[in-house]
mmCIF entry with sequence, helices, sheets and N, C-alpha, C, O atoms, coordinates in Angstrom:
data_MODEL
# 
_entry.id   MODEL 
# 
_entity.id                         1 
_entity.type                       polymer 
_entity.pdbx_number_of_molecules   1 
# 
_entity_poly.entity_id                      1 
_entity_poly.type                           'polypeptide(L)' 
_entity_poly.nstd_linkage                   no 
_entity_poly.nstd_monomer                   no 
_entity_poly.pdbx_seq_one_letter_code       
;(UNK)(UNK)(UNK)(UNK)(UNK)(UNK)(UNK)(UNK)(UNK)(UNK)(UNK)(UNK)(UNK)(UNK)(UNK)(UNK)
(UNK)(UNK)(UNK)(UNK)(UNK)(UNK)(UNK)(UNK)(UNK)(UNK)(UNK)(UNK)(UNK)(UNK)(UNK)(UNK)
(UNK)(UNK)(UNK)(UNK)(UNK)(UNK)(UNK)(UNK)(UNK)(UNK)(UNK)(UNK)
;
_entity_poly.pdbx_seq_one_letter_code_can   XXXXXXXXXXXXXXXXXXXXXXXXXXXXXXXXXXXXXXXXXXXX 
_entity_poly.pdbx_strand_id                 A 
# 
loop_
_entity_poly_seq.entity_id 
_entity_poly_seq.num 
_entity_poly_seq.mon_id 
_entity_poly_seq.hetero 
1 1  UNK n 
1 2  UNK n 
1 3  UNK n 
1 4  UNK n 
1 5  UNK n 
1 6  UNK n 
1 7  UNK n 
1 8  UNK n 
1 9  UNK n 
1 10 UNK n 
1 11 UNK n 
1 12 UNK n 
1 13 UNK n 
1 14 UNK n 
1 15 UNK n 
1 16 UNK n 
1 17 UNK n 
1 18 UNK n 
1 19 UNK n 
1 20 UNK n 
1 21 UNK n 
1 22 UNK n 
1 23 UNK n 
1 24 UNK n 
1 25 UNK n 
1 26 UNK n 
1 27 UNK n 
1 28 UNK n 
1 29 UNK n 
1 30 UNK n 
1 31 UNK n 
1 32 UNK n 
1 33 UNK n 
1 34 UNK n 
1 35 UNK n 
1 36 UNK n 
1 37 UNK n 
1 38 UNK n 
1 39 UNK n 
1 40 UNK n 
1 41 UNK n 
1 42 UNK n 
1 43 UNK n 
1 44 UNK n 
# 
_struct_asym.id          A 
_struct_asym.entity_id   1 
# 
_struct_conf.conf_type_id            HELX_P 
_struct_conf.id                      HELX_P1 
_struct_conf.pdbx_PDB_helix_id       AA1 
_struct_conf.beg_label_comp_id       UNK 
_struct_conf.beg_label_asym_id       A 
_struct_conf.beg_label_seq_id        23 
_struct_conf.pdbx_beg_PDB_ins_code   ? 
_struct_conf.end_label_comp_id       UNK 
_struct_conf.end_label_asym_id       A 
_struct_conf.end_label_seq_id        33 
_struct_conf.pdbx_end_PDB_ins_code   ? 
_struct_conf.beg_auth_comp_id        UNK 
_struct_conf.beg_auth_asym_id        A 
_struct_conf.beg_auth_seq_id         23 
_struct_conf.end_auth_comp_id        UNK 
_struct_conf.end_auth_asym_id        A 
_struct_conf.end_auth_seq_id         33 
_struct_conf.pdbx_PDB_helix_class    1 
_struct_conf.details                 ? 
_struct_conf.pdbx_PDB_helix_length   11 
# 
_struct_conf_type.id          HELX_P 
_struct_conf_type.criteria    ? 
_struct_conf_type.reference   ? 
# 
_struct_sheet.id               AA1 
_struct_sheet.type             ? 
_struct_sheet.number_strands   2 
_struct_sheet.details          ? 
# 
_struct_sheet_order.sheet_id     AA1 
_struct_sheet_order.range_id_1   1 
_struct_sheet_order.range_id_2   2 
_struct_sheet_order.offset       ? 
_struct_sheet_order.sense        parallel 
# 
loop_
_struct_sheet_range.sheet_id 
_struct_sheet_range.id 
_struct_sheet_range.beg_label_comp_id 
_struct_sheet_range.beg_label_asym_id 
_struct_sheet_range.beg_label_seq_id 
_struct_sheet_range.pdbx_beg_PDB_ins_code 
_struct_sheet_range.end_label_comp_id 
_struct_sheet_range.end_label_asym_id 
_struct_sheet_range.end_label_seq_id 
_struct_sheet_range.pdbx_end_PDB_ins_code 
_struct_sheet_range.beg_auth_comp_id 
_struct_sheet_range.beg_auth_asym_id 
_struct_sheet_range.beg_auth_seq_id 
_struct_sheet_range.end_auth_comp_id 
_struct_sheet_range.end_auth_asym_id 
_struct_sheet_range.end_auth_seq_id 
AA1 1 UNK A 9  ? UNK A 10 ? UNK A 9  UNK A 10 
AA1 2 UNK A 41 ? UNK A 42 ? UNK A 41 UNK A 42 
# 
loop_
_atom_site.group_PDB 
_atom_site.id 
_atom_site.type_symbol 
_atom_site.label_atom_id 
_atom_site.label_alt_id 
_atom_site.label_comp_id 
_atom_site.label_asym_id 
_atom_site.label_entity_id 
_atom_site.label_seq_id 
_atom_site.pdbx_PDB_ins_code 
_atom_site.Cartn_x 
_atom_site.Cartn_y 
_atom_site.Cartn_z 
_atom_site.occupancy 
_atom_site.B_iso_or_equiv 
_atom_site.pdbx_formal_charge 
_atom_site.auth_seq_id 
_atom_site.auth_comp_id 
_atom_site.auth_asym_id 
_atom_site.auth_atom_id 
_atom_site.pdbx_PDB_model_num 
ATOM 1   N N  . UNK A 1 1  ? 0.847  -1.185 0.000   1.00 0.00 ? 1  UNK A N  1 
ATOM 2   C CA . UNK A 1 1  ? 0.000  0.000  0.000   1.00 0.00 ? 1  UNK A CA 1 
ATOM 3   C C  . UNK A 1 1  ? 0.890  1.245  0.000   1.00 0.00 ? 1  UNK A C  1 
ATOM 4   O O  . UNK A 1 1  ? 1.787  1.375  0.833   1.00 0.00 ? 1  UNK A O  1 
ATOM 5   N N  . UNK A 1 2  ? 0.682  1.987  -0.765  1.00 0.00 ? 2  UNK A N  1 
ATOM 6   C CA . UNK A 1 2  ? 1.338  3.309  -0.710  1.00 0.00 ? 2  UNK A CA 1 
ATOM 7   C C  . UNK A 1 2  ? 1.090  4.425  -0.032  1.00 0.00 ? 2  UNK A C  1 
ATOM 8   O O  . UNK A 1 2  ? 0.011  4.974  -0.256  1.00 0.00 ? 2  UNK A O  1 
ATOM 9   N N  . UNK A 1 3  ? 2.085  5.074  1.027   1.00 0.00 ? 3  UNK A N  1 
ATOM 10  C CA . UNK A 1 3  ? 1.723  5.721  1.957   1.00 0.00 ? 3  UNK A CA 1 
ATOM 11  C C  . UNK A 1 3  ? 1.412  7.095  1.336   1.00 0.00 ? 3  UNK A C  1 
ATOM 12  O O  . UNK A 1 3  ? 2.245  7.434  0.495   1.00 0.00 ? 3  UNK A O  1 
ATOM 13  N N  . UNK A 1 4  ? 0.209  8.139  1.594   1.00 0.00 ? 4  UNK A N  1 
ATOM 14  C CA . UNK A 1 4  ? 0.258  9.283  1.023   1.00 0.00 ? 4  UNK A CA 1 
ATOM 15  C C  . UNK A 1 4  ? 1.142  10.380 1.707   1.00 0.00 ? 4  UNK A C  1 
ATOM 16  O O  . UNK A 1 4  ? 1.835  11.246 1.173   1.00 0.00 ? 4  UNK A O  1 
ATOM 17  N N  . UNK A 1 5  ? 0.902  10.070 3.235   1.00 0.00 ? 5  UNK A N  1 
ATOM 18  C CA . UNK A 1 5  ? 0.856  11.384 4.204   1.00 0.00 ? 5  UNK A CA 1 
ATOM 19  C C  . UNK A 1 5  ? -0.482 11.475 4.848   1.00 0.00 ? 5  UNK A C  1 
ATOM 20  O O  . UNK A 1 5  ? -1.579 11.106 4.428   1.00 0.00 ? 5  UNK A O  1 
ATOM 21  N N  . UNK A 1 6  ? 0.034  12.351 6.547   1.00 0.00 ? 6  UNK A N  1 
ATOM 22  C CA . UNK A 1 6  ? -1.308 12.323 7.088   1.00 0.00 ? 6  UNK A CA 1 
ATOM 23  C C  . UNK A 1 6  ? -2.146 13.655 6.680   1.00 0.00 ? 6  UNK A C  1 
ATOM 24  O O  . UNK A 1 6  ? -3.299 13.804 7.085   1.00 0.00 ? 6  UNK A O  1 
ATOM 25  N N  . UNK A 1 7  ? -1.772 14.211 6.203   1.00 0.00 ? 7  UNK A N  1 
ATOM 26  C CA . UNK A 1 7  ? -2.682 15.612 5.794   1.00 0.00 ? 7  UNK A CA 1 
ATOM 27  C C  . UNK A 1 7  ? -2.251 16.239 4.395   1.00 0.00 ? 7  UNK A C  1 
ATOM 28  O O  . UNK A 1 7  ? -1.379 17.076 4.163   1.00 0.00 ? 7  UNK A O  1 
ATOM 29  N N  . UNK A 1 8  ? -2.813 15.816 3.839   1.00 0.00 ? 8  UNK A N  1 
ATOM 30  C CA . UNK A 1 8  ? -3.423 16.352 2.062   1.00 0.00 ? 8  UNK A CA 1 
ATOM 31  C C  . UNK A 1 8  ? -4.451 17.460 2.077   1.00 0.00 ? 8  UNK A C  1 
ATOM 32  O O  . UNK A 1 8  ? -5.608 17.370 2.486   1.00 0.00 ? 8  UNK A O  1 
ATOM 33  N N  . UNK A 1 9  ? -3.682 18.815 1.428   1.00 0.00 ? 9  UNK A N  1 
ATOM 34  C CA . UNK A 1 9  ? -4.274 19.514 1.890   1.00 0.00 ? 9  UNK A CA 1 
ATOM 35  C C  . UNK A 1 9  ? -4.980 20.002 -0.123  1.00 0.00 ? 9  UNK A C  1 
ATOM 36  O O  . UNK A 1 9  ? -4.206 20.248 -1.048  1.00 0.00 ? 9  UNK A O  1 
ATOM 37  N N  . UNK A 1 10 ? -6.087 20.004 -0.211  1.00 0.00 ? 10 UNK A N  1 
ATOM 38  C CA . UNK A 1 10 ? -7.471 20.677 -1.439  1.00 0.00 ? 10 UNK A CA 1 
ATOM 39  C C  . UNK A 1 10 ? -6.420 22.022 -1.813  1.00 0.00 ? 10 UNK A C  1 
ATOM 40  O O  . UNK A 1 10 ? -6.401 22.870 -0.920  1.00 0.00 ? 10 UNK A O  1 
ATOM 41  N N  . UNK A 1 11 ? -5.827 22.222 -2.635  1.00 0.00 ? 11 UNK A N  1 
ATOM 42  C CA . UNK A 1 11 ? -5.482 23.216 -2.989  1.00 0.00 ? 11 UNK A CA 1 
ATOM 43  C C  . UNK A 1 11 ? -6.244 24.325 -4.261  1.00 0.00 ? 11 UNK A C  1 
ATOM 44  O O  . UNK A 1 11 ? -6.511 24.029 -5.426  1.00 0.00 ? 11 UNK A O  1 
ATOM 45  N N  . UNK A 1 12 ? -6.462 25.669 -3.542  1.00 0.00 ? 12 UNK A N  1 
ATOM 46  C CA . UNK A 1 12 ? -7.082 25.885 -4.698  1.00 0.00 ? 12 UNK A CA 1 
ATOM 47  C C  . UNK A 1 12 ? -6.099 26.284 -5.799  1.00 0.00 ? 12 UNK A C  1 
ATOM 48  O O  . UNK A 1 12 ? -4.907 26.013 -5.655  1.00 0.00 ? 12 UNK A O  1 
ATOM 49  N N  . UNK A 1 13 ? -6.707 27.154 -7.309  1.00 0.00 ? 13 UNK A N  1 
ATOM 50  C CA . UNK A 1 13 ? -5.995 27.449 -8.165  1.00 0.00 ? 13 UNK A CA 1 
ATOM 51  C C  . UNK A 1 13 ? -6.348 28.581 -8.560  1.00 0.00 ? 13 UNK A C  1 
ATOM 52  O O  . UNK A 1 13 ? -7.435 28.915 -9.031  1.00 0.00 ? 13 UNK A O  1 
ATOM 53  N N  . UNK A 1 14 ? -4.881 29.559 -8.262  1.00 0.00 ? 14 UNK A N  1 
ATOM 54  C CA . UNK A 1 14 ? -4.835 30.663 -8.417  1.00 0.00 ? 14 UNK A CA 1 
ATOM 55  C C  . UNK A 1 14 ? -4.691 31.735 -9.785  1.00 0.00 ? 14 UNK A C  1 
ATOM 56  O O  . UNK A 1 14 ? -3.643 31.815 -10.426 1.00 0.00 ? 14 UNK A O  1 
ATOM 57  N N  . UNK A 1 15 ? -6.073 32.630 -10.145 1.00 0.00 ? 15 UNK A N  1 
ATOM 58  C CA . UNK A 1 15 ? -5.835 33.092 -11.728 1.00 0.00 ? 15 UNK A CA 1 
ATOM 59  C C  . UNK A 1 15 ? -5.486 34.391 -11.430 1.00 0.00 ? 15 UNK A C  1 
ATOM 60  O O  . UNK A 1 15 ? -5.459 34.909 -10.314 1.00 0.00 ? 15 UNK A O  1 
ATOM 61  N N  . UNK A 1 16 ? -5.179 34.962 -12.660 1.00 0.00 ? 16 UNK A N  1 
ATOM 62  C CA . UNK A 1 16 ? -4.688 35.715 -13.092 1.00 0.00 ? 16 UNK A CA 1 
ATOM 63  C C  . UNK A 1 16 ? -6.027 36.941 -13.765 1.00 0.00 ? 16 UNK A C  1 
ATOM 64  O O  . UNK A 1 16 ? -7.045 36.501 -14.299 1.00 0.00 ? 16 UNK A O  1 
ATOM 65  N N  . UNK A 1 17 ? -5.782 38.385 -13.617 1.00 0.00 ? 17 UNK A N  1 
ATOM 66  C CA . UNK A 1 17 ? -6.674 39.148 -14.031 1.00 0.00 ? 17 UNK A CA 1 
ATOM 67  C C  . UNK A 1 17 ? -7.141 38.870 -16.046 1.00 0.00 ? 17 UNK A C  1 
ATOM 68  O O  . UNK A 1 17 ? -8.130 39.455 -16.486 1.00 0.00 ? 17 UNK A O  1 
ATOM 69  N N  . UNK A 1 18 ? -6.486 38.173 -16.765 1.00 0.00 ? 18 UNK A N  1 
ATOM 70  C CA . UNK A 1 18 ? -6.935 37.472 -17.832 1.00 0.00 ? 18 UNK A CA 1 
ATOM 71  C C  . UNK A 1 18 ? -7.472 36.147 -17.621 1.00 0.00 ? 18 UNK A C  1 
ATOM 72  O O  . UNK A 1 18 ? -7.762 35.467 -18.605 1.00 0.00 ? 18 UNK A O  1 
ATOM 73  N N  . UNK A 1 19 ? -7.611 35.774 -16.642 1.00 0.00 ? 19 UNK A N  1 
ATOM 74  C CA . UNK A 1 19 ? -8.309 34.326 -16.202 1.00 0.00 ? 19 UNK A CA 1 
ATOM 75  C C  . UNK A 1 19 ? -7.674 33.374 -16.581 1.00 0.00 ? 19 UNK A C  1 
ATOM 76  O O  . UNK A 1 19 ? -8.422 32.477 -16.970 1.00 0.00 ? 19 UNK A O  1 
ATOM 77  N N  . UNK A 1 20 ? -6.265 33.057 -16.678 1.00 0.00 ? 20 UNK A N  1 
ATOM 78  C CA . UNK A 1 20 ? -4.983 32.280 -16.915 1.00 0.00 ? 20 UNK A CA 1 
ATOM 79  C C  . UNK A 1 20 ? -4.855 32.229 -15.243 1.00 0.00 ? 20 UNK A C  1 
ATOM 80  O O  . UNK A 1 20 ? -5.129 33.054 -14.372 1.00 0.00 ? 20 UNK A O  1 
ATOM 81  N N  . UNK A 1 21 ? -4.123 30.410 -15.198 1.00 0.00 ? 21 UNK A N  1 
ATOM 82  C CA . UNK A 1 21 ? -3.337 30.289 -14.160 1.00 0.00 ? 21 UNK A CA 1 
ATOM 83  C C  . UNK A 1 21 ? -2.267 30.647 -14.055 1.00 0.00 ? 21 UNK A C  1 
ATOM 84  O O  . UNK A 1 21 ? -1.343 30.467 -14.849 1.00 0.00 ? 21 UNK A O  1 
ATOM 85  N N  . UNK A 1 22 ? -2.256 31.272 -12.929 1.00 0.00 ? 22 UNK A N  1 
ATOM 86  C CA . UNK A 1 22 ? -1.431 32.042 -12.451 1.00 0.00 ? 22 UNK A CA 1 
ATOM 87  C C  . UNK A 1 22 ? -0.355 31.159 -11.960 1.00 0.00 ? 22 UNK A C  1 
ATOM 88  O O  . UNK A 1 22 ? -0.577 30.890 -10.779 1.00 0.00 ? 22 UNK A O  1 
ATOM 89  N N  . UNK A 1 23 ? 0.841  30.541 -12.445 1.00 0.00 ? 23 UNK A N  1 
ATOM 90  C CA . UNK A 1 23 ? 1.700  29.555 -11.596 1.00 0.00 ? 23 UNK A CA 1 
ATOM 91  C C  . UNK A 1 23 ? 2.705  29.696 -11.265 1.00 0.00 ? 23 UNK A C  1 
ATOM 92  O O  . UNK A 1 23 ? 3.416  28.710 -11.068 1.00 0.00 ? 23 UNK A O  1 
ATOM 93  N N  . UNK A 1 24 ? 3.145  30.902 -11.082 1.00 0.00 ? 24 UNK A N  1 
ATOM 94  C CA . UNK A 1 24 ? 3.764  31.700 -10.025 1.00 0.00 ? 24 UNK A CA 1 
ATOM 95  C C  . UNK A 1 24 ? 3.266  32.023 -8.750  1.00 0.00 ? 24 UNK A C  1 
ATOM 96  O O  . UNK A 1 24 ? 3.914  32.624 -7.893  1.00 0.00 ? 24 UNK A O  1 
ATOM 97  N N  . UNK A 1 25 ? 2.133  31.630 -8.631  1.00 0.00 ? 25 UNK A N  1 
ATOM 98  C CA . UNK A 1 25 ? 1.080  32.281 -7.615  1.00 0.00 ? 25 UNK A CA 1 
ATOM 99  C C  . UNK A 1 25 ? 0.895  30.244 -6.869  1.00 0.00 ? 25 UNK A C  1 
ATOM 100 O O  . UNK A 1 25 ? 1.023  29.805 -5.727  1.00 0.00 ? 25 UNK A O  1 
ATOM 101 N N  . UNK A 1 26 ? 0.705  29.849 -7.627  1.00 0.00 ? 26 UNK A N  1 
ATOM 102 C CA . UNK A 1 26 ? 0.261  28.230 -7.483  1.00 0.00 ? 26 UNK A CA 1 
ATOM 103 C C  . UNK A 1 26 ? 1.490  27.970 -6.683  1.00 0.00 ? 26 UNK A C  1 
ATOM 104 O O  . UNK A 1 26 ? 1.208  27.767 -5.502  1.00 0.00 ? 26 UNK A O  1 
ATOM 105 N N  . UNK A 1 27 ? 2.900  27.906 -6.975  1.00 0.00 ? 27 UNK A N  1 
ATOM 106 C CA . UNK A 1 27 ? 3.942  27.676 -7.204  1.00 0.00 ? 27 UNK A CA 1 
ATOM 107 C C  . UNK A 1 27 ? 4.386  28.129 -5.285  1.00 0.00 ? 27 UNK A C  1 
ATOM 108 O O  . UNK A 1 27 ? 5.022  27.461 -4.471  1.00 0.00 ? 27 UNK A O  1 
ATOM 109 N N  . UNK A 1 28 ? 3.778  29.393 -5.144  1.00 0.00 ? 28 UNK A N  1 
ATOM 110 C CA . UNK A 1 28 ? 4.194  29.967 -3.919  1.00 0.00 ? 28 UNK A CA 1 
ATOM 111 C C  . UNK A 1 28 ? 3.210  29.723 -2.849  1.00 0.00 ? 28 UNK A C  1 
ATOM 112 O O  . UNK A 1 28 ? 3.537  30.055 -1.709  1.00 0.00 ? 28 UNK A O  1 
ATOM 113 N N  . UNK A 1 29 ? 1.909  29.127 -3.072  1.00 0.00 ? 29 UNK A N  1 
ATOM 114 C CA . UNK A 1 29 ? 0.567  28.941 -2.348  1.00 0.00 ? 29 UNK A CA 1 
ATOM 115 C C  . UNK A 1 29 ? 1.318  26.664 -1.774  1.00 0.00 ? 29 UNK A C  1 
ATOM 116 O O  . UNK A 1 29 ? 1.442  26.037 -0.722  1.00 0.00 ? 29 UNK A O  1 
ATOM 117 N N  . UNK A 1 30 ? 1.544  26.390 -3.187  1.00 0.00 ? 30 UNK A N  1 
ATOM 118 C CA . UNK A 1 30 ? 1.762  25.052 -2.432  1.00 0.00 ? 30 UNK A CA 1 
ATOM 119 C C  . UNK A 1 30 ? 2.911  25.096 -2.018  1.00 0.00 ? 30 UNK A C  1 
ATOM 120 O O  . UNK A 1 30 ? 2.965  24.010 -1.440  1.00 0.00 ? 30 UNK A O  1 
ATOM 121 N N  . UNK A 1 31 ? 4.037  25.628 -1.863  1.00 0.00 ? 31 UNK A N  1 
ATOM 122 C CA . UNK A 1 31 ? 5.311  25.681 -0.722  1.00 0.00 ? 31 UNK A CA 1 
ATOM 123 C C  . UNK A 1 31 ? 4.591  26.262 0.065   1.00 0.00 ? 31 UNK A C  1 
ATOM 124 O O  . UNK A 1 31 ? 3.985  25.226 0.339   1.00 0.00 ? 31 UNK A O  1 
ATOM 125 N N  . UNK A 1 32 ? 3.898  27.310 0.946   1.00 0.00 ? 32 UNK A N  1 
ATOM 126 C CA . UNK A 1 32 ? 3.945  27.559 1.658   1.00 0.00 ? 32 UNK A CA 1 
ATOM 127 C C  . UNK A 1 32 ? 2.368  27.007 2.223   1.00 0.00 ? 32 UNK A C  1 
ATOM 128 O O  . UNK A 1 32 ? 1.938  27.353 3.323   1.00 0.00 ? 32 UNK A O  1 
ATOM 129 N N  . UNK A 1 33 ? 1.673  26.190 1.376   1.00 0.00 ? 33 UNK A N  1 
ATOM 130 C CA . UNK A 1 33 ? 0.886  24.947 2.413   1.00 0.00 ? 33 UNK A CA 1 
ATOM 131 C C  . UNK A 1 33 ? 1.971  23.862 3.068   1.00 0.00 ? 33 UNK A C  1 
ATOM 132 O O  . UNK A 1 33 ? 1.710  23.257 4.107   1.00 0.00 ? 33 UNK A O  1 
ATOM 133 N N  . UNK A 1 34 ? 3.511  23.647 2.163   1.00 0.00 ? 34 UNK A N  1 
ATOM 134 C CA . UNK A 1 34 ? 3.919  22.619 2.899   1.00 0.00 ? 34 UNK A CA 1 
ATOM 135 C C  . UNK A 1 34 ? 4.979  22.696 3.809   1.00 0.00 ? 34 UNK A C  1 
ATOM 136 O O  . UNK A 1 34 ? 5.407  21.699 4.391   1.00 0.00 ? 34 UNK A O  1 
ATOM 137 N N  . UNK A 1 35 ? 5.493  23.993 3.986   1.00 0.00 ? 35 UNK A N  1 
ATOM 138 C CA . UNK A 1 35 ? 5.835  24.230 5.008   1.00 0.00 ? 35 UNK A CA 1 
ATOM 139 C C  . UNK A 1 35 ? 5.131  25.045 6.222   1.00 0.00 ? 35 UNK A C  1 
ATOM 140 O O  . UNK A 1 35 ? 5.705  25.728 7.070   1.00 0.00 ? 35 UNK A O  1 
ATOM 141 N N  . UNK A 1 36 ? 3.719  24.794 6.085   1.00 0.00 ? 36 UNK A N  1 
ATOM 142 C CA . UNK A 1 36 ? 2.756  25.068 7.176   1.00 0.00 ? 36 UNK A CA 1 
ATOM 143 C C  . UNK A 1 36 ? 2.417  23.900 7.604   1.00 0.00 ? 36 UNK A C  1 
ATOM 144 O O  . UNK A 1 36 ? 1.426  23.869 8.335   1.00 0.00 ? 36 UNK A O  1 
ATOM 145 N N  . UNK A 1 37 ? 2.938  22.934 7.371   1.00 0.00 ? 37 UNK A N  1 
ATOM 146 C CA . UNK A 1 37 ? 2.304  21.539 8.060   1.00 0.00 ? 37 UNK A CA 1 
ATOM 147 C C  . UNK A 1 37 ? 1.974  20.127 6.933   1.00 0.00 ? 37 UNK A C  1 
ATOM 148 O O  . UNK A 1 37 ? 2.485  19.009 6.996   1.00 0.00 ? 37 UNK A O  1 
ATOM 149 N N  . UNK A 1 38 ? 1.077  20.575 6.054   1.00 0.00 ? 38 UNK A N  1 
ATOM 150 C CA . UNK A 1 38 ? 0.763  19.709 5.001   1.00 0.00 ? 38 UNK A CA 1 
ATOM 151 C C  . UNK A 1 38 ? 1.830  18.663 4.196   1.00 0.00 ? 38 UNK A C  1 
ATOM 152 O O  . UNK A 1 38 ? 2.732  19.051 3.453   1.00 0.00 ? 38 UNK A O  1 
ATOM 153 N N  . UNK A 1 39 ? 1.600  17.610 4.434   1.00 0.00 ? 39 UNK A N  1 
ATOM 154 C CA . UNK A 1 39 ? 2.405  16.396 3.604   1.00 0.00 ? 39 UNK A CA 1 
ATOM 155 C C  . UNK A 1 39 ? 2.005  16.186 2.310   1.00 0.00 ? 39 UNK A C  1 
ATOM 156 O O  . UNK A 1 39 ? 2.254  15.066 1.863   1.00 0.00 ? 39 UNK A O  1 
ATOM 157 N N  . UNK A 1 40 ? 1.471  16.938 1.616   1.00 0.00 ? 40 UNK A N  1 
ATOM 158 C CA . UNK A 1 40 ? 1.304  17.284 0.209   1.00 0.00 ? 40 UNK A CA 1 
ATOM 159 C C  . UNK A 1 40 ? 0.203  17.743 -0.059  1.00 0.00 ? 40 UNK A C  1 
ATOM 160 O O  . UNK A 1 40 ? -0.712 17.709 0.764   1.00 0.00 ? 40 UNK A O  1 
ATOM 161 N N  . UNK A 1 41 ? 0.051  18.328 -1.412  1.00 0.00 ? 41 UNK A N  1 
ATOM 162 C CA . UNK A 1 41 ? -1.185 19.408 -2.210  1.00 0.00 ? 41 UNK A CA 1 
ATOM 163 C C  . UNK A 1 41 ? -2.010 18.524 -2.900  1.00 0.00 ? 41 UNK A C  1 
ATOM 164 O O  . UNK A 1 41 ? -1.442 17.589 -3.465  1.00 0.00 ? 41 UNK A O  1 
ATOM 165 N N  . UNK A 1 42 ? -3.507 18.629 -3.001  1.00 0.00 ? 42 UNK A N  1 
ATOM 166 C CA . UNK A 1 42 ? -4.467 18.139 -4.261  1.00 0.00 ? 42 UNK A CA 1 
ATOM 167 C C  . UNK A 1 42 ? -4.585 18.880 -5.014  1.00 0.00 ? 42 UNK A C  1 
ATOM 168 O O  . UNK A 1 42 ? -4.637 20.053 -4.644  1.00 0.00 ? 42 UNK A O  1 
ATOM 169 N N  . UNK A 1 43 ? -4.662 18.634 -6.124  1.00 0.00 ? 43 UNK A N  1 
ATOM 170 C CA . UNK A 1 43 ? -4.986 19.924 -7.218  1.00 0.00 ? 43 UNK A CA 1 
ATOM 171 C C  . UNK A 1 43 ? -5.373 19.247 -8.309  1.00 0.00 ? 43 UNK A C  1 
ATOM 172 O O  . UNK A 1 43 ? -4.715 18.514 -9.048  1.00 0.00 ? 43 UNK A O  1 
ATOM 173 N N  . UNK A 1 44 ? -7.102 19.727 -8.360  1.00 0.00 ? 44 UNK A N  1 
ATOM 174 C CA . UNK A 1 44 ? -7.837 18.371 -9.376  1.00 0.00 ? 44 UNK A CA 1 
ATOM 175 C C  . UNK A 1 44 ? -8.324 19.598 -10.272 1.00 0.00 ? 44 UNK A C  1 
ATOM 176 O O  . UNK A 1 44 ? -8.983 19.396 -11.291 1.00 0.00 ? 44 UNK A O  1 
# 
């Protein structure tokens, strides 16, 4: 069985004022979910 981690944290996705993802913005939102605690990001 493959271990995930105990807390997977729903990440949302961050746009841009042209309604493009923003992944510079993504980029800095999931480092700093995972050094707030989180053992990795969802992003569906």
């Amino acid at each position: 069985m493959v271990k995930l981690g105990r807390l997977l944290t729903a990440m949302v996705t961050p746009f841009d004022d042209r309604g493009e993802i923003d992944y510079k913005q993504a980029k800095k939102l999931a480092l700093a979910l995972l050094k707030s605690g989180s053992d990795g990001v969802v992003v569906a």
